[in-house]
DOPAGU-652254 format. One record per residue (C-alpha): residue in three letters; x, y, z. Coordinates in steps of 0.02 Angstrom, whole numbers, plus 32768, in hexadecimal, padded with zeros to 4 digits. Last residue first. Layout:
BEGIN
ALAXYZ
...
end
This chain:
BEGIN
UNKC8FCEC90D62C
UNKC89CEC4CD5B0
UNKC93EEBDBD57F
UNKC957EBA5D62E
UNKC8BDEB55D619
UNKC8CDEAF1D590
UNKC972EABFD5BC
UNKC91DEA68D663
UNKC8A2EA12D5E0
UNKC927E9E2D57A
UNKC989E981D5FF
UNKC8DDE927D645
UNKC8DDE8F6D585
UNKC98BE8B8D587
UNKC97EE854D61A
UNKC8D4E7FDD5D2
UNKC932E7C9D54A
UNKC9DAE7B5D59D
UNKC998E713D61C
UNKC926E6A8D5A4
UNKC9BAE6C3D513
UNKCA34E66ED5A7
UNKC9EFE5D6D552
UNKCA69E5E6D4AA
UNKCB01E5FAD506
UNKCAD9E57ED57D
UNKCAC1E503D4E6
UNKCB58E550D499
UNKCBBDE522D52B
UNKCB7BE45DD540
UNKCBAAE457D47B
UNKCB4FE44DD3EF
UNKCB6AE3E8D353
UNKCADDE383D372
UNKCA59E404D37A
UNKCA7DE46FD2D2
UNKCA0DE4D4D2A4
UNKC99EE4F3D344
UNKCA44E4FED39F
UNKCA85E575D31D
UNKC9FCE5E6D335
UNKCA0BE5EAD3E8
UNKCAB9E5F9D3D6
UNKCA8CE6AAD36C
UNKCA00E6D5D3F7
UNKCA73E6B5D495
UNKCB03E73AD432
UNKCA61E7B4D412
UNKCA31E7C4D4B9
UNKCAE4E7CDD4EE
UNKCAFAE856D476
UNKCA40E8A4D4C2
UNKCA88E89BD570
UNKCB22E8F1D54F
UNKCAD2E979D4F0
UNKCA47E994D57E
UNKCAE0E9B3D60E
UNKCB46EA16D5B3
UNKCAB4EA8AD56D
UNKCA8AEA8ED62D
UNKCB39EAE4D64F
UNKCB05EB59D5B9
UNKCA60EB90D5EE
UNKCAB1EBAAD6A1
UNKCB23EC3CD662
UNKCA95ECACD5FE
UNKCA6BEC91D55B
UNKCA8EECE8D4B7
UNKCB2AED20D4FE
UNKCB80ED93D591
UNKCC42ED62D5D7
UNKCC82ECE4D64A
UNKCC1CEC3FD608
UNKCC37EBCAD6B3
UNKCC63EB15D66D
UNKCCACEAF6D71A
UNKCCEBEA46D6EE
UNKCDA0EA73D6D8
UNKCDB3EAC5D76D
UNKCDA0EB65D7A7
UNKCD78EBBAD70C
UNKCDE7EC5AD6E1
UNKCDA8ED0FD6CA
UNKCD37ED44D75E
UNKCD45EDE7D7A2
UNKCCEAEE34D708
UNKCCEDEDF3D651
UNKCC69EE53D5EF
UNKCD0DEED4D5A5
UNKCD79EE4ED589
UNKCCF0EDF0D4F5
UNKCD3AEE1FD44D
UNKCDF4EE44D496
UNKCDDFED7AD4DB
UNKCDACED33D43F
UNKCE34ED8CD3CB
UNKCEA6ED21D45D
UNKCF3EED53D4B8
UNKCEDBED43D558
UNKCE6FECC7D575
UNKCDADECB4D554
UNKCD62EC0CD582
UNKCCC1EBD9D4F5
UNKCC6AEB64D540
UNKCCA2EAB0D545
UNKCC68EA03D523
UNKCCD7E965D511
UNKCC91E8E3D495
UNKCCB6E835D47E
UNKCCCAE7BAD3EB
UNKCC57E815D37B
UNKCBAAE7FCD355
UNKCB93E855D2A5
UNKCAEDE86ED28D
UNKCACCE89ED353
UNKCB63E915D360
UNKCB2DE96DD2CC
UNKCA95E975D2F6
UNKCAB2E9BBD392
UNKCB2CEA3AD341
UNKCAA3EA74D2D5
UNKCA35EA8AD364
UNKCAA9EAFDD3B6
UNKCAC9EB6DD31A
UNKC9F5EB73D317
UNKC9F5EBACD3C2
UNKCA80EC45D3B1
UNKCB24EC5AD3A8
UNKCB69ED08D39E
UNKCBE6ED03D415
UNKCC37EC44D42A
UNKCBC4EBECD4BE
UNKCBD6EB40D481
UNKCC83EAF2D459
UNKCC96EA33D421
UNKCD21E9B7D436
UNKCCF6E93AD3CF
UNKCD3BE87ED3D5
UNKCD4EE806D33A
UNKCD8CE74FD351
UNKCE03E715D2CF
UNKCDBBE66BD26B
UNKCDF7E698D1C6
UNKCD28E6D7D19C
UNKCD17E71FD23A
UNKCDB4E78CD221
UNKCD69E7AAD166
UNKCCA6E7D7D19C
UNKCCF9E85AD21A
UNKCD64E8B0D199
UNKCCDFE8A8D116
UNKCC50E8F9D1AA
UNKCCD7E97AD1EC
UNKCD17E9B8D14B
UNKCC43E9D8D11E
UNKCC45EA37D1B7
UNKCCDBEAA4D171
UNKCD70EAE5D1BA
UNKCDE5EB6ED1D4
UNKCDB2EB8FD294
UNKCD93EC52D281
UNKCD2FEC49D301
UNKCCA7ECA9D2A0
UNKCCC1EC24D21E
UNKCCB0EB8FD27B
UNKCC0EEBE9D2CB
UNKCBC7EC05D22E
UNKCBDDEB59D1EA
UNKCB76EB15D26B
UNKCB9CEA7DD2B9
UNKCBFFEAB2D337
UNKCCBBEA91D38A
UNKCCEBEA09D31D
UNKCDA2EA17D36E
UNKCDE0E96DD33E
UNKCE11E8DED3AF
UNKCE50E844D372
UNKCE44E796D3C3
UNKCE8AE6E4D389
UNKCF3FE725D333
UNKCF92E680D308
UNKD02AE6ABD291
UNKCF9CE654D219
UNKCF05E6CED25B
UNKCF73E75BD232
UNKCFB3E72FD196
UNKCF1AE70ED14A
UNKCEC9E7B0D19D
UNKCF4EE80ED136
UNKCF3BE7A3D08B
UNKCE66E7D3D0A4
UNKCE6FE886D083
UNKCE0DE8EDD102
UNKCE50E8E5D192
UNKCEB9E985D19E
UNKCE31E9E4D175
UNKCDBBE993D208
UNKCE5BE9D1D276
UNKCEC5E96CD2F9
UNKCEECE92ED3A0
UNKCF39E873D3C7
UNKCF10E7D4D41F
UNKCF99E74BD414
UNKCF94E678D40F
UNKD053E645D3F2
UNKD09DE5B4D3A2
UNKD14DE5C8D364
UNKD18CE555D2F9
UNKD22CE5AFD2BD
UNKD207E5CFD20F
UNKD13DE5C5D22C
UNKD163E66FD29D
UNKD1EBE6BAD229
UNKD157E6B3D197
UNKD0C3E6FDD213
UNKD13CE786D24E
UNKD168E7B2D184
UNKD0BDE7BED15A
UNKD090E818D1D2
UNKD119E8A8D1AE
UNKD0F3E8A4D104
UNKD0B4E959D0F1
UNKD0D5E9AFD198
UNKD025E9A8D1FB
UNKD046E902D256
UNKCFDEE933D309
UNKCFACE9E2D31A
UNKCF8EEA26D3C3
UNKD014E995D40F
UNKCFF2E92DD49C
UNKD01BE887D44E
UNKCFBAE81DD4C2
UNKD012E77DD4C3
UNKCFE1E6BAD4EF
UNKCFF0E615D55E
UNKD0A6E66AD597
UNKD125E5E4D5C6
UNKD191E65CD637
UNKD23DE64CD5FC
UNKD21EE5DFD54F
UNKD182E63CD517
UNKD1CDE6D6D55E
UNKD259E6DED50B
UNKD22AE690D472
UNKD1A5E71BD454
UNKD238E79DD47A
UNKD29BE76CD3F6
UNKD20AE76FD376
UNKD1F6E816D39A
UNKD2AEE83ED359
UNKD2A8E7D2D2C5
UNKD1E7E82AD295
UNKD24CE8CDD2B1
UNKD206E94CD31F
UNKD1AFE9CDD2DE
UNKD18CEA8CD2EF
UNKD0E4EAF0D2D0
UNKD0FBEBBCD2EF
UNKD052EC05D333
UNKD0A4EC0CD3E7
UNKD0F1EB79D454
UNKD0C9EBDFD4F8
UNKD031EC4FD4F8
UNKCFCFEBFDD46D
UNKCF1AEC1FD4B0
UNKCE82EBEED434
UNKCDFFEC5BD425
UNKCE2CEC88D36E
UNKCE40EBE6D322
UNKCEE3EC2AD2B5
UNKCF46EB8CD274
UNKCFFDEB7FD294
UNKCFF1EB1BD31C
UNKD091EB02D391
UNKD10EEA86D3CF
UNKD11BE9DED37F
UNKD12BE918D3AA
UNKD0E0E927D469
UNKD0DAE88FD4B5
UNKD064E85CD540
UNKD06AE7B8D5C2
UNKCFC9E727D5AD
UNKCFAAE68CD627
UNKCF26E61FD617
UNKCE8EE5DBD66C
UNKCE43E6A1D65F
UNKCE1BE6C9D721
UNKCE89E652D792
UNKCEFEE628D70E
UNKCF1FE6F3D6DB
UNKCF30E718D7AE
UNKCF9CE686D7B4
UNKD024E6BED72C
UNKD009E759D76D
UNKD05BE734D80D
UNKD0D1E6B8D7D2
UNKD12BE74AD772
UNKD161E787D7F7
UNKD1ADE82DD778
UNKD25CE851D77D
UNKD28DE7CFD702
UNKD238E81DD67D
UNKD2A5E8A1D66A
UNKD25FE8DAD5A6
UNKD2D0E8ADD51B
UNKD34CE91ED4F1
UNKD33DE9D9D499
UNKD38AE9D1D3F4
UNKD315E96BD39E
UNKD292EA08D3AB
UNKD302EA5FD32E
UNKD29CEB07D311
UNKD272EB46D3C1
UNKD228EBDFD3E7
UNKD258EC91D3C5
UNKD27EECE0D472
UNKD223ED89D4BB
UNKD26FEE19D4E5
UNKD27DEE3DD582
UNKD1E1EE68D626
UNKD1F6EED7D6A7
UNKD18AEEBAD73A
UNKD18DEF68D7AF
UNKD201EF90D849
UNKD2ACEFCBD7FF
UNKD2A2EF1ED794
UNKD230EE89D7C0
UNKD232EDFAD733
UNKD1F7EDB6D696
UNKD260ED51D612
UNKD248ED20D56F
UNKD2F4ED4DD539
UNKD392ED50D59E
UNKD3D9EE1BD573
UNKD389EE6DD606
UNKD3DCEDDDD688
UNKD444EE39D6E4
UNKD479EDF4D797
UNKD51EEDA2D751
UNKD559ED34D7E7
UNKD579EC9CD758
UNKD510EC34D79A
UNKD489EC9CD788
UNKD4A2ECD1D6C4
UNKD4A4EC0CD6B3
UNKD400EBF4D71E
UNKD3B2EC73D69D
UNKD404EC30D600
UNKD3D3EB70D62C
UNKD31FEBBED65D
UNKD30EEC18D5AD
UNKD340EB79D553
UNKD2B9EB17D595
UNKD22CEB96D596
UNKD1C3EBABD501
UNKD15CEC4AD52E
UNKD192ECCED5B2
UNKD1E8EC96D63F
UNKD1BEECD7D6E8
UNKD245ED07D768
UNKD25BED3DD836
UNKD1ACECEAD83E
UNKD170ED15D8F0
UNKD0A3ED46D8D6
UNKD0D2EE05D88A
UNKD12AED94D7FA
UNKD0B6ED27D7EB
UNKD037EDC1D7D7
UNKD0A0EE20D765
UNKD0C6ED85D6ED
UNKCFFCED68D6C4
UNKD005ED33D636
UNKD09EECC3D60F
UNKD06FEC9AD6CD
UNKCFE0EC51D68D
UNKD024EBD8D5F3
UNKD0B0EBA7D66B
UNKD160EBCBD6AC
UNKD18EEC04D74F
UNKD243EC24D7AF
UNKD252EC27D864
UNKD300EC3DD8AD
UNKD305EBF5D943
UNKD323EC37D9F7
UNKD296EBC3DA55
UNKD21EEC5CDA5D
UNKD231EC78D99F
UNKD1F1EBA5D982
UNKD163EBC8D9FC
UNKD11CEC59D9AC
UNKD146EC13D8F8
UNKD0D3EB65D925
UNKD03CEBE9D958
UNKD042EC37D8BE
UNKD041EB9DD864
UNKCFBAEB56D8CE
UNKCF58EBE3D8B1
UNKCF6FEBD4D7E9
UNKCF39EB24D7E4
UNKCE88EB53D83C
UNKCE86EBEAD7CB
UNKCE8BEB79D727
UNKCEFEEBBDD6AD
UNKCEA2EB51D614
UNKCF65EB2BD5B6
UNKCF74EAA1D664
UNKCEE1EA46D62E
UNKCF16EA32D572
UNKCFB9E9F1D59C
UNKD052EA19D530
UNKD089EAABD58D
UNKD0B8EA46D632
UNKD0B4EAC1D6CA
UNKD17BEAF3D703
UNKD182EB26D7AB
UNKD236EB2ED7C6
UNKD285EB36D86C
UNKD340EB64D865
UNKD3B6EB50D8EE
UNKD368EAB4D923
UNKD386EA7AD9D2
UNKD34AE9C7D98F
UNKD2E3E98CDA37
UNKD2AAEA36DA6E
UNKD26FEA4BD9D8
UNKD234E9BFD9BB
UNKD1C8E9BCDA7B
UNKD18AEA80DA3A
UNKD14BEA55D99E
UNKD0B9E9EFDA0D
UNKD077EAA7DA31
UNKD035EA9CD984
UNKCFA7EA20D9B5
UNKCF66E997D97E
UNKCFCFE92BD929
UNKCFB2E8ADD891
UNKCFEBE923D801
UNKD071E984D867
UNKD102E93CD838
UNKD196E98DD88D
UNKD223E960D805
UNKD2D7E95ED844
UNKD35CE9A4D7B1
UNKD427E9ADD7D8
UNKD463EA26D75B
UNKD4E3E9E1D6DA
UNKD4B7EA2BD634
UNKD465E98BD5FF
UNKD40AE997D6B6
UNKD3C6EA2FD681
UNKD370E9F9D5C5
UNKD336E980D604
UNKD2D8E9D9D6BB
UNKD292EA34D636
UNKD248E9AED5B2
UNKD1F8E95FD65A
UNKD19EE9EED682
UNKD16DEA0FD5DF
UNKD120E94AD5FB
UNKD0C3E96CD69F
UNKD0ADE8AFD6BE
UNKCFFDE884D677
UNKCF46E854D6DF
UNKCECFE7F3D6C1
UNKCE5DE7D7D754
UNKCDB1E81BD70A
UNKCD70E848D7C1
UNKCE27E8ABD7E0
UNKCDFFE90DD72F
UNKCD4FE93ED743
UNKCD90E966D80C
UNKCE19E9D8D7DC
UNKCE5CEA0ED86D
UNKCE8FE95DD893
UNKCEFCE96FD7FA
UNKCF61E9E3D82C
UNKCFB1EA3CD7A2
UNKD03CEAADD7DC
UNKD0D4EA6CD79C
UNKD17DEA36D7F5
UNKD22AEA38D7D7
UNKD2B7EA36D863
UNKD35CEA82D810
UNKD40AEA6CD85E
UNKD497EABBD80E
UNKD4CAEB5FD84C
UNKD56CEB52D89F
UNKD598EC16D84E
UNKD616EBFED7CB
UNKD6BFEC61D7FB
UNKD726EBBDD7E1
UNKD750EBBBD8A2
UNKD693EBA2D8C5
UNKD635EC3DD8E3
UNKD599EC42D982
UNKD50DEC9BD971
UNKD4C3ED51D976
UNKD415ED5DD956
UNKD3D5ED9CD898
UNKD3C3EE6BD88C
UNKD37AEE91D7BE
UNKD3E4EEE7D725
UNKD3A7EF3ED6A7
end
């Protein structure tokens, strides 16, 4: 099949002078206000592995940043600036926020390939929603969408272009209008050799900007690596629309690399290594902690992992000696039920040895937790209180359970979900589909769990205080007095569940 691109101009070598790409993303952060009051934001990393990849083929590659802006009209001052000829929006795979499809993210999108189309570019997208939702980009001024892992289908695409070829049924993991209708190819296997692809274009990002935004907020400064693509395990409300179920590495030699660079380029305070699974192949820790001691690297670094994963005490060794501080696992609930219904893989007794290790080697443990799955009921909720309150992790980030498609989860619940099926924001914590309790149970849930974890954080320094008065500091004290404010919080909290709950 074969699809109408505008004429331009041919050089004397029969290539079409097609070489300048502008870059952007869609994620806003100012239309995110959870994420704008937090004030720690990361360069759109996929992004960056694009624009890479390009520019080693010799494009010329702009990035449009849009994390600090305001408005997707702004696209129109680069663009007249730069005179692309192709104007990517490519979203950044590896970050949690951007994976959630967030409406508020996809109308600026839309909005950015409007604008683009009117200024004679050819708009290409690439992200976990337009994976998706192809036929609506497309029918909002896409002339392409690329399907899944994207790198080496934009160097194709942009090649076939150059080239004055206007068939493009053979590049796959592409989408695209044909005789009226979206028309989607075959799709492309992902990745294997990750150390192929070069290091991401840092250089295009100011990074000055964020450097002052992390100061400002955290008092340091922290950029994201991504070591792997993919998660092979099956959670079964969890969305995989780009990097699939396949896991792929990069080598310890090759990540290493890029630590030096930026420690030495943009003296980086610390890393969040983005990926879904951190250090999964057998050794592969190991081997990063070893080449890190080799060369004297010191580097603080959050990353995301699994209670199974955690749960023999050489791997959190490692960890805490190559100087990971924070690690986030997907507890999701207390109750073994749930885990199981979710098809999550794990145990709660996994999550209690994994947790009483990283605490043990002096790693901070975080929960992300998940109320709302289908068939949870008040006694699953309680258990992943208690939970929560016996083991007193790090940090916690509540959710409801957020149905996209590709998912087991979403074919269970399609059929409740009506006009709306993304959040907003990130913060919306709307439940989309019918359960045990209705919509505004679950956003005060949110509200009385935080309060009781704090209660119980002021009640463990408390405790310590009492035992220990002289090796207190002026932070634990505060700690431990800020029980007088989330006690009586956390009751007026459960009172307004209460309610909700009769209703």
């Amino acid at each position: 099949m074969c699809v109408y691109v505008k004429p331009v101009a041919v050089c004397k070598t029969g290539i079409i002078d097609m070489n300048n790409i502008l870059f952007t993303h869609s994620y806003f952060l100012q239309f995110d206000p959870k994420q704008w009051a937090l004030g720690q934001p990361y360069p759109p990393l996929g992004t960056l592995y694009a624009a890479a990849l390009m520019r080693q083929h010799n494009y010329e590659v702009s990035l449009f940043d849009t994390m600090f802006l305001s408005n997707p009209n702004e696209a129109v001052t680069a663009i007249d600036n730069i005179n692309p000829d192709f104007f990517v929006i490519y979203d950044d795979g590896f970050n949690y926020l951007t994976k959630m499809c967030l409406t508020n993210m996809r109308e600026a999108a839309f909005s950015m390939c409007k604008l683009a189309k009117a200024k004679g570019c050819t708009v290409i997208v690439s992200s976990s929603d337009s994976t998706d939702r192809y036929a609506e980009y497309l029918s909002e001024g896409a002339d392409f969408v690329i399907i899944g892992e994207a790198e080496h289908t934009l160097l194709a695409l942009t090649q076939r272009i150059k080239c004055g070829n206007r068939c493009f049924a053979d590049i796959q993991g592409l989408a695209y209008l044909n005789e009226g209708g979206p028309f989607k190819t075959l799709g492309r296997l992902v990745l294997k050799d990750l150390d192929s692809l070069p290091l991401p274009a840092w250089d295009l990002v100011n990074m000055e900007q964020y450097r002052q935004t992390w100061l400002k907020h955290a008092g340091y400064f922290s950029l994201n690596m991504s070591t792997t693509r993919g998660c092979p395990f099956k959670c079964n409300w969890c969305a995989k629309p780009i990097y699939g179920n396949r896991y792929n590495s990069r080598s310890p030699e090759n990540v290493v690399e890029e630590i030096k660079l930026l420690k030495e380029q943009y003296h980086i305070d610390h890393i969040w290594f983005c990926d879904d699974i951190f250090g999964l192949k057998p050794g592969w820790v190991l081997e990063l902690s070893g080449l890190l001691k080799r060369d004297n690297l010191d580097v603080r670094y959050k990353i995301q992992s699994r209670a199974d994963l955690l749960a023999e005490e050489n791997i959190i060794k490692a960890l805490a000696v190559s100087g990971c501080e924070n690690v986030w696992i997907g507890a999701e609930s207390g109750s073994q039920k749930i885990l199981d219904a979710m098809d999550k893989g794990i145990t709660v007794k996994q999550i209690h040895t994994a947790t009483r290790l990283m605490k043990q080697h002096g790693i901070k443990p975080s929960f992300f937790i998940q109320f709302g799955y289908p068939g949870e009921d008040k006694d699953d909720i309680a258990l992943t209180i208690d939970m929560i309150n016996q083991l007193l992790p790090f940090e916690i980030g509540i959710s409801v359970s957020y149905p996209l498609p590709g998912t087991l989860f979403y074919e269970k619940v399609k059929a409740d979900l009506k006009n709306k099926t993304n959040w907003t924001d990130s913060d919306e914590m709307a439940l989309m589909f019918t359960n045990t309790f209705p919509a505004s149970y679950y956003k005060q849930l949110h509200k009385y769990v935080h309060k009781n974890y704090h209660k119980h954080l002021a009640k463990n320094s408390f405790l310590k205080l009492l035992n220990n008065p002289l090796r207190t500091n002026m932070n634990g004290i505060k700690k431990a007095l800020s029980v007088l404010y989330y006690t009586p919080a956390t009751y007026i909290e459960k009172l307004k569940l209460n309610q909700l709950e009769r209703l």
